[in-house]
N, CA, C and O atoms as a DFTB+ gen file, in Angstrom:
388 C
 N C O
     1  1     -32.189      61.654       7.903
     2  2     -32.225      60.209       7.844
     3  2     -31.361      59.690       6.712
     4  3     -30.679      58.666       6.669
     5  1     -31.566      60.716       5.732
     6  2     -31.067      60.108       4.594
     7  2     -29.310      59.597       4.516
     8  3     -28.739      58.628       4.015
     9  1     -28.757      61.068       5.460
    10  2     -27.512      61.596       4.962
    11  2     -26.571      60.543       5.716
    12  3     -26.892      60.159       6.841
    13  1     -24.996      59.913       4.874
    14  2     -24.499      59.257       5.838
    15  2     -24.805      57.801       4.692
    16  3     -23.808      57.151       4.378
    17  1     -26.036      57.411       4.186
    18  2     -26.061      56.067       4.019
    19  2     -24.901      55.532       2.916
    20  3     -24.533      56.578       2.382
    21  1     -24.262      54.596       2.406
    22  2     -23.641      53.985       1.363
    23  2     -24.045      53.045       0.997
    24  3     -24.852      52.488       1.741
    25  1     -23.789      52.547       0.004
    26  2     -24.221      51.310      -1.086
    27  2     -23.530      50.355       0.206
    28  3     -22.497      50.628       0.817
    29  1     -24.237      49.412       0.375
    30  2     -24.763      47.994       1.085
    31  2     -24.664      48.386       2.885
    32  3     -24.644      47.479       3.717
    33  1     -24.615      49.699       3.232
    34  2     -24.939      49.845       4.494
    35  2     -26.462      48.862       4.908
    36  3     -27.200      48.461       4.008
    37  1     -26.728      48.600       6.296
    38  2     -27.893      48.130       6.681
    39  2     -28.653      49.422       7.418
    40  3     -28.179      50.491       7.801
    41  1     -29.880      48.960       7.461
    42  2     -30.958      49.866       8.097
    43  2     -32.162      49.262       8.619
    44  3     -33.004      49.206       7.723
    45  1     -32.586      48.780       9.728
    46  2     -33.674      48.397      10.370
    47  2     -34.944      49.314      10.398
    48  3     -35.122      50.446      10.849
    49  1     -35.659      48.540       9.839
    50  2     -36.520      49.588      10.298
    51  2     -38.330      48.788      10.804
    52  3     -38.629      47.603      10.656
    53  1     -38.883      49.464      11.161
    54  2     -39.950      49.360      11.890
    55  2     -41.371      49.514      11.242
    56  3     -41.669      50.693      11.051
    57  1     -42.440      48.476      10.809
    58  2     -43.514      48.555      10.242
    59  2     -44.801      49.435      11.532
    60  3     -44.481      49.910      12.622
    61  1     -45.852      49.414      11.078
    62  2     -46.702      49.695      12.121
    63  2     -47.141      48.936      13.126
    64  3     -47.455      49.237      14.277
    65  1     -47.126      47.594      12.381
    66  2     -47.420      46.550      13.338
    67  2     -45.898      46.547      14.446
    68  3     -46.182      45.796      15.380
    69  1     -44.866      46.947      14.587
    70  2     -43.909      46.773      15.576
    71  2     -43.043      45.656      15.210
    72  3     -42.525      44.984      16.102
    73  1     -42.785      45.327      13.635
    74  2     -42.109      44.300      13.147
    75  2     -41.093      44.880      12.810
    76  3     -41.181      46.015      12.339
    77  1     -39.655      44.143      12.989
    78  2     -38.487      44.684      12.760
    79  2     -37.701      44.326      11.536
    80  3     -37.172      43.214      11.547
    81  1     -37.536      45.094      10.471
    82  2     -36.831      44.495       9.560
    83  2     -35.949      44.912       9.007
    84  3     -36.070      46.105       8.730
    85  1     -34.757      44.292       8.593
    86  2     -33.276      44.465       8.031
    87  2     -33.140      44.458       6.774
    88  3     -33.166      43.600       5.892
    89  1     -32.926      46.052       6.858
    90  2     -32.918      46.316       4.689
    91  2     -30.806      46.321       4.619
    92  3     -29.844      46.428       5.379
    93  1     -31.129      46.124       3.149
    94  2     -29.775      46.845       2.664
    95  2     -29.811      47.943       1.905
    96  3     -30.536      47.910       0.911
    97  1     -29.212      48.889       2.135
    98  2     -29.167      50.152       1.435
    99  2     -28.520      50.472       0.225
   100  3     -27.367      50.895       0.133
   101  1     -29.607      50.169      -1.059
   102  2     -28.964      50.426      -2.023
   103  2     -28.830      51.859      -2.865
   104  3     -27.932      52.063      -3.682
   105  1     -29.492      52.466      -2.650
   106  2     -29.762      53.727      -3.465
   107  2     -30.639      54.592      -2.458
   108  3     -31.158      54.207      -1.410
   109  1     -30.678      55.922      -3.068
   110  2     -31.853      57.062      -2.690
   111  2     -31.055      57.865      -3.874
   112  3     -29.892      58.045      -4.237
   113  1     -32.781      58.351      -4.369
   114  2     -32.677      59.794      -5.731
   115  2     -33.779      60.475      -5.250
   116  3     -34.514      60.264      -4.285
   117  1     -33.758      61.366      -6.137
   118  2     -35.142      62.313      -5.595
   119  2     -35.958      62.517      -7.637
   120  3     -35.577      62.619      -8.803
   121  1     -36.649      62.486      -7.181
   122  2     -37.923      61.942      -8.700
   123  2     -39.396      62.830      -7.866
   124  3     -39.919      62.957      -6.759
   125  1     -39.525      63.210      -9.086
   126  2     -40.780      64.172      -9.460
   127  2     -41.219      65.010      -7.868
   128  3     -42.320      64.885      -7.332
   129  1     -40.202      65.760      -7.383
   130  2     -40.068      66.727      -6.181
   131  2     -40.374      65.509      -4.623
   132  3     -41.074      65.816      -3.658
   133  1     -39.785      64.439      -4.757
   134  2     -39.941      63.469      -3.690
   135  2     -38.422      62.873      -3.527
   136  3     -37.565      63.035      -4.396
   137  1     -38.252      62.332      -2.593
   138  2     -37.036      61.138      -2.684
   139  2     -37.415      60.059      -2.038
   140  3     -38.343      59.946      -1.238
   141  1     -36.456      59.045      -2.515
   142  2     -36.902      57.678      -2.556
   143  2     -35.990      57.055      -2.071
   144  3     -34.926      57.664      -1.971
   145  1     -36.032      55.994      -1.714
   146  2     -34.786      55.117      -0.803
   147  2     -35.101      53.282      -1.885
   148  3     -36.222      52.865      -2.176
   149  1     -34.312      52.861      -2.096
   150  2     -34.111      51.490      -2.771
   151  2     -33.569      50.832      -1.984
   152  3     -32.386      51.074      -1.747
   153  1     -34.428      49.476      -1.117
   154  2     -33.797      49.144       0.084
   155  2     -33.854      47.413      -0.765
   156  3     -34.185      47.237      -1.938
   157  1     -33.493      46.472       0.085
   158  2     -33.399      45.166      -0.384
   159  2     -33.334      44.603       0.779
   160  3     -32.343      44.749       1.495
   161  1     -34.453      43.831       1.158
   162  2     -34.383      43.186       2.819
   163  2     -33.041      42.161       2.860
   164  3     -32.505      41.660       1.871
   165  1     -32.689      42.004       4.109
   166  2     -31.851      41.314       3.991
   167  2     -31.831      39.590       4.610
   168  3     -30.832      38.871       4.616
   169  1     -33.031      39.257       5.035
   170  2     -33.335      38.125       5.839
   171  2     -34.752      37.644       5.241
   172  3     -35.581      37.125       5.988
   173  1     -35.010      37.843       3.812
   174  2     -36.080      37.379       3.034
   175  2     -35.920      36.738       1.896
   176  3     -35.334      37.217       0.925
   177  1     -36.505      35.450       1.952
   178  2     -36.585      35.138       0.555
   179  2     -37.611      36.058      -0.592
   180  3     -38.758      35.866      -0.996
   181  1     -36.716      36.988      -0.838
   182  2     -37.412      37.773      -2.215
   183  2     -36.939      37.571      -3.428
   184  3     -37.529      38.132      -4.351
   185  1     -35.764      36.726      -3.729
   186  2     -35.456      36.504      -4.871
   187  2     -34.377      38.272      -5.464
   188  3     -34.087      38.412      -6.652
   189  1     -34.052      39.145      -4.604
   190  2     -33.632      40.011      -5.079
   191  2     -34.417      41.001      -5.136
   192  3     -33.842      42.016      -5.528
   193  1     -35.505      41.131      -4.906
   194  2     -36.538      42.079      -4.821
   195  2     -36.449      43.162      -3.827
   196  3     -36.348      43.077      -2.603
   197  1     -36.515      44.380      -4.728
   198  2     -36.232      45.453      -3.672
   199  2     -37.567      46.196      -3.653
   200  3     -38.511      46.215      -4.443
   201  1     -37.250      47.003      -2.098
   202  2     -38.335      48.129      -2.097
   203  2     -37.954      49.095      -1.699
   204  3     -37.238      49.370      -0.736
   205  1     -38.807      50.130      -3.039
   206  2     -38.834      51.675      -2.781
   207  2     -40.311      52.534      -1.868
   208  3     -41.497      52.814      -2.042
   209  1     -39.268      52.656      -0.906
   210  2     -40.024      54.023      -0.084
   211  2     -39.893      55.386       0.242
   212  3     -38.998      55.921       0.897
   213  1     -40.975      55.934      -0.335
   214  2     -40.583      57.281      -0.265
   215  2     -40.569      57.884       1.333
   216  3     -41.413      57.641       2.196
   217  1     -39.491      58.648       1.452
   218  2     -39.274      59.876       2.532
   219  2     -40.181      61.103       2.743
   220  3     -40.521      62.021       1.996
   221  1     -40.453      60.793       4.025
   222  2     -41.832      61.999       4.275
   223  2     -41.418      62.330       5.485
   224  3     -40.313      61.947       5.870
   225  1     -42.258      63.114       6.304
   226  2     -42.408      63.653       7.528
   227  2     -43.372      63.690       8.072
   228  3     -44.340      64.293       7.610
   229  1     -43.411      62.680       9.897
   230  2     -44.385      62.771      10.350
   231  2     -44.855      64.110      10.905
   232  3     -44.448      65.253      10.697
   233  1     -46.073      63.516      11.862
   234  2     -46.563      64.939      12.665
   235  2     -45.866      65.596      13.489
   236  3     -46.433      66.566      13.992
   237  1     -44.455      65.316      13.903
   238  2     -43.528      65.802      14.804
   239  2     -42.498      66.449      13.781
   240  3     -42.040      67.543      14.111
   241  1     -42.169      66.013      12.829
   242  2     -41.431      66.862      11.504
   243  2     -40.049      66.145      11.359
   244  3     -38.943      66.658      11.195
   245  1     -40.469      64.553      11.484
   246  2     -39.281      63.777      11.726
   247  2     -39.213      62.728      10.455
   248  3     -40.148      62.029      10.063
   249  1     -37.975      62.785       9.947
   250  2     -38.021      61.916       8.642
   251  2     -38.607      60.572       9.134
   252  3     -38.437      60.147      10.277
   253  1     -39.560      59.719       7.830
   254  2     -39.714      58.491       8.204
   255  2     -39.633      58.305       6.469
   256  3     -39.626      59.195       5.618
   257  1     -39.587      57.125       6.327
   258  2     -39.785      56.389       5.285
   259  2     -41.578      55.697       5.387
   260  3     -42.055      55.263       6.436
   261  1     -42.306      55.746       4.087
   262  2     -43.136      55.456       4.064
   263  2     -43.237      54.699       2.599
   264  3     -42.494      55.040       1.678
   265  1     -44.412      53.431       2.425
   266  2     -45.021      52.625       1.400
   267  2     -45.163      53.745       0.226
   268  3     -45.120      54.897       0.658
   269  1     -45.287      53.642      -0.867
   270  2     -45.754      54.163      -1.876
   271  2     -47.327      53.388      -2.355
   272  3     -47.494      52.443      -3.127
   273  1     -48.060      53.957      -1.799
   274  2     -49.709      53.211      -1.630
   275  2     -50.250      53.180      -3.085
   276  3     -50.932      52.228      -3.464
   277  1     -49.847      54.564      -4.167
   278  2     -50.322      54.831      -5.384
   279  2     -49.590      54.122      -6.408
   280  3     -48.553      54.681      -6.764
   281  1     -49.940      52.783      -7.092
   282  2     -50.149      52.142      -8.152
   283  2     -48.719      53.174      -9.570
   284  3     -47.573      53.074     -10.007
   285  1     -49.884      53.986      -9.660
   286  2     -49.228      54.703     -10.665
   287  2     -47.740      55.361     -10.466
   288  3     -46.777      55.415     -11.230
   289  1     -47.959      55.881      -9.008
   290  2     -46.755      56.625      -8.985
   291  2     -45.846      55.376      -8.568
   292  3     -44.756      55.436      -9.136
   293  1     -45.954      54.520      -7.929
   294  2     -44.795      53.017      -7.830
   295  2     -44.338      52.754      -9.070
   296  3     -43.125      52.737      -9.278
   297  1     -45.248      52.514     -10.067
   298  2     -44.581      52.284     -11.098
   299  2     -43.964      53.069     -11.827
   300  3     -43.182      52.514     -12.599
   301  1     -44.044      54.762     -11.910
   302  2     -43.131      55.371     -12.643
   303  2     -42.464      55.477     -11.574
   304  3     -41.549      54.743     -11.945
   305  1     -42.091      55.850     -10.318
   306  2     -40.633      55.334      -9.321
   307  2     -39.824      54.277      -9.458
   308  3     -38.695      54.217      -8.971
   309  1     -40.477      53.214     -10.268
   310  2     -39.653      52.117     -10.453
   311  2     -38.905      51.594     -11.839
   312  3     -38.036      50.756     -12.084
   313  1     -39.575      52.384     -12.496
   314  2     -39.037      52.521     -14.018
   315  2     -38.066      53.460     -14.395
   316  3     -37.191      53.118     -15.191
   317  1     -38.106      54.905     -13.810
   318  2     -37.187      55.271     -13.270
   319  2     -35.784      54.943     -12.712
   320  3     -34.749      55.203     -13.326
   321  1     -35.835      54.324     -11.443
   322  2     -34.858      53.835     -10.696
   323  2     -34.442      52.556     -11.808
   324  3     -33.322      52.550     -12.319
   325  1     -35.259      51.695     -12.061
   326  2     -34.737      50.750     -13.023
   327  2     -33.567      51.399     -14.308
   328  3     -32.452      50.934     -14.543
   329  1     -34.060      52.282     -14.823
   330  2     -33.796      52.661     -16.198
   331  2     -32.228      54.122     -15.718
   332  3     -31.257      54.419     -16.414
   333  1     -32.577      54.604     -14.507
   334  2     -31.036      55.301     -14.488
   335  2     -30.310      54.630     -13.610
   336  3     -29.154      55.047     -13.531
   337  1     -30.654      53.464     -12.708
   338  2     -29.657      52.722     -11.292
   339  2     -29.563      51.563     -11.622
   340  3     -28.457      51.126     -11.304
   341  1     -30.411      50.572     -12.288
   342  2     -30.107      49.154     -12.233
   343  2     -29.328      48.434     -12.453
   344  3     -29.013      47.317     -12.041
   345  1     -28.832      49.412     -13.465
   346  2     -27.878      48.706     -15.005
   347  2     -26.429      49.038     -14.253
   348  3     -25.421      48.464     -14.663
   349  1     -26.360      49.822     -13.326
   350  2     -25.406      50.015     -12.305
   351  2     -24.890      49.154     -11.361
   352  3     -23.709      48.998     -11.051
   353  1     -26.372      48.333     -10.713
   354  2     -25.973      47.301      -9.249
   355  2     -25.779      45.946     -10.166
   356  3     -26.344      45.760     -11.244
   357  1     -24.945      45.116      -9.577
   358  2     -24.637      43.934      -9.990
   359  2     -24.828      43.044      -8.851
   360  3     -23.990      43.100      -7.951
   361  1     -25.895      42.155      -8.745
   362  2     -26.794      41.883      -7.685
   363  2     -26.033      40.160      -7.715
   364  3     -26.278      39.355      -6.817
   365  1     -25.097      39.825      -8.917
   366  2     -24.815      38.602      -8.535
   367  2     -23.229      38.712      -8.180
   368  3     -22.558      37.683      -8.101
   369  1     -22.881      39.490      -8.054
   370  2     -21.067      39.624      -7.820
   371  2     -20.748      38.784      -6.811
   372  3     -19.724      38.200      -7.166
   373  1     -21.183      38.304      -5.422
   374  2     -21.266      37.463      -4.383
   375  2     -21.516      36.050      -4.485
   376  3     -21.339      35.319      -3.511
   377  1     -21.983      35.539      -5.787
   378  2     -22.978      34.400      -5.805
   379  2     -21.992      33.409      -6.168
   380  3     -22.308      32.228      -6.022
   381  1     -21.150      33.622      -6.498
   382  2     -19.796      32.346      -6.786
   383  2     -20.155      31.819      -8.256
   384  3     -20.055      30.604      -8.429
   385  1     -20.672      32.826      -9.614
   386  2     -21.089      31.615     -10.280
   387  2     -19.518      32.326     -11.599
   388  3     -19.225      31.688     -12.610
């Protein structure tokens, strides 16, 4: 799933409820024997707000991306990604200012 993506590729993807949504692909690292994907919807008012989901495998042995449900581990995934990728993306280069 992973392989193939680049900085601002798109990726749709599919909640449980059968909702369809359009990320932008900013990143994937791999942190504390997991990897992670840094997506940024692209049809939301989030203010820039991205989300990290970690890469797993369902019961068929097929990559999916999944929520990070644990509190603790979101936040060291995100302090992380903040502290070695952020200082990297320049999230206003587009904005005309």
């Amino acid at each position: 799933m992973a392989d193939g993506f680049n900085e601002n590729d798109t990726i749709v993807l599919t909640d449980e409820d059968g909702k369809e949504t359009e990320f932008e692909f900013i990143e994937s690292f791999d942190f504390e024997s997991n990897t992670y994907y840094v997506l940024l919807p692209v049809d939301d008012n989030t203010d820039g707000e991205y989300v990290i989901l970690r890469l797993e495998q369902d019961e068929n042995g097929e990559d999916i991306l999944s929520t990070i449900d644990n509190d603790d581990e979101f936040d060291r995934v995100a302090d992380y990604f903040e502290d070695e990728y952020l200082s990297e993306i320049d999230y206003d280069d587009n904005d005309g200012e």
